[in-house]
C-alpha positions as CSV (number, residue, x, y, z in Angstrom):
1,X,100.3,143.3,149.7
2,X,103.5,142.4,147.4
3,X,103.5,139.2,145.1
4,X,106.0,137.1,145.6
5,X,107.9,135.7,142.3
6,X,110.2,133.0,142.3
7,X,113.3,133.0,140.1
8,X,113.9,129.9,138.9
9,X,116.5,130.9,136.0
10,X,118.5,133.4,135.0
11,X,119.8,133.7,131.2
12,X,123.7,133.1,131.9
13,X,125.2,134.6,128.5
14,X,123.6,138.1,128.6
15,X,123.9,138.5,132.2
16,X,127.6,137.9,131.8
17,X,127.7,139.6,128.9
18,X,126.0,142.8,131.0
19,X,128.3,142.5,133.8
20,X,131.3,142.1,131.3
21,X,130.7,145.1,129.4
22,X,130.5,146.9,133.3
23,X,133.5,145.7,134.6
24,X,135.2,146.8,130.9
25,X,133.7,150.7,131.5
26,X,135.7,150.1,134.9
27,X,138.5,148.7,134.1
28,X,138.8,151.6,131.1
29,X,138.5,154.0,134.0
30,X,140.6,152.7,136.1
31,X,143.4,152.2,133.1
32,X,143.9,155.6,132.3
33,X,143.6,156.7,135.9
34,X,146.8,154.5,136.1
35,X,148.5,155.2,133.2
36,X,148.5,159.0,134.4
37,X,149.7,158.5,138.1
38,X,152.2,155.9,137.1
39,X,153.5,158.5,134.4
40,X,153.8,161.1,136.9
41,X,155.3,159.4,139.7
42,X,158.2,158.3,137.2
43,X,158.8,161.9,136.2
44,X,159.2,163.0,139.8
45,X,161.4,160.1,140.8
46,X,163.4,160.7,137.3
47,X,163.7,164.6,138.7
48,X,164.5,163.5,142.0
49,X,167.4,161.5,140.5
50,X,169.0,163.5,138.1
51,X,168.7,166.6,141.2
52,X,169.6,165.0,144.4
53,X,171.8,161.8,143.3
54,X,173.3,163.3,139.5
55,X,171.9,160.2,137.9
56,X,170.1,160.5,134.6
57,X,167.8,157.7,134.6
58,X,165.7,155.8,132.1
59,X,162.5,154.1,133.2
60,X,160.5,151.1,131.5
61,X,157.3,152.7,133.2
62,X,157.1,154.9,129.6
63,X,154.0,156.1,127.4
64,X,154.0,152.5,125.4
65,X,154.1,150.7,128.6
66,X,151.0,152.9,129.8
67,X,149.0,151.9,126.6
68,X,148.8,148.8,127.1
69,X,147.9,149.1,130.4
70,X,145.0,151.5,129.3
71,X,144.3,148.2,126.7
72,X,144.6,145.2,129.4
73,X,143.0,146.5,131.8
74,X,139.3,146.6,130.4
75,X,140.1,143.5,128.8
76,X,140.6,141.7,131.7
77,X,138.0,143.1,133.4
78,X,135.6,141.8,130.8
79,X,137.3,138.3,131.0
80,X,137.2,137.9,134.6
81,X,133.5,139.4,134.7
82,X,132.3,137.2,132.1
83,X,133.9,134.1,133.0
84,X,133.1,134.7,136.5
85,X,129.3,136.0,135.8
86,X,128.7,132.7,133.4
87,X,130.1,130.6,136.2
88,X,127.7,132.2,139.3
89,X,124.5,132.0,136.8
90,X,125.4,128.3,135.8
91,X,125.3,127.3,139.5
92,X,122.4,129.1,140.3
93,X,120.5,127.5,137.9
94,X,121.6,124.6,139.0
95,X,120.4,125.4,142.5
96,X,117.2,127.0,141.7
97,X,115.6,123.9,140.2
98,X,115.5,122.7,143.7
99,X,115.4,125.8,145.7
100,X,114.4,129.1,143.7
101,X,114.9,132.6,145.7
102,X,111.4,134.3,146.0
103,X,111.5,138.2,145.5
104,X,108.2,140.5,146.7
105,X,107.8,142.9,144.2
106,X,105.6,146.3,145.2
């Protein structure tokens, strides 16, 4: 038979600092993953432009643009994560003085 245990806290700062540091891995994924596509649709639309319409065109979607999307992008994430993560564990404490979830472990 599984024992029930009741959580009645959970530590906010390291849970949002865990779920900070996730949601940076992420967000440094998803960055570059970005930075690339966005790089490569300009050059085909700059191609497309010079061939089709004669225009030689100039883009601000350029490889110092891209940085700091690489940069703000796991930044944020960590921000949003940590704020959000310290916000959810805050209330739940809150809540589980007077109603704490009970988990079966096996």
């Amino acid at each position: 038979m599984a024992k029930a245990t009741l959580i009645k806290r959970i530590p906010p700062v390291p849970i949002a600092i865990a779920v900070g540091l996730v949601n940076l891995i992420i967000g440094l994924i998803l960055g570059i993953i970005n930075a690339i596509s966005v790089l490569r649709i300009n050059a085909i639309l700059q191609d497309a432009l010079v061939k089709y319409a004669g225009i030689s065109a100039t883009s601000i979607w350029t490889v110092p643009s891209q940085i700091w999307t690489i940069l703000a992008f796991p930044i944020s994430g960590f921000i949003i994560g940590f704020l959000g993560t310290l916000v959810v564990a805050w209330v739940y404490n809150m809540v589980a003085s007077k109603n704490p979830i009970k988990l079966e472990l096996r």
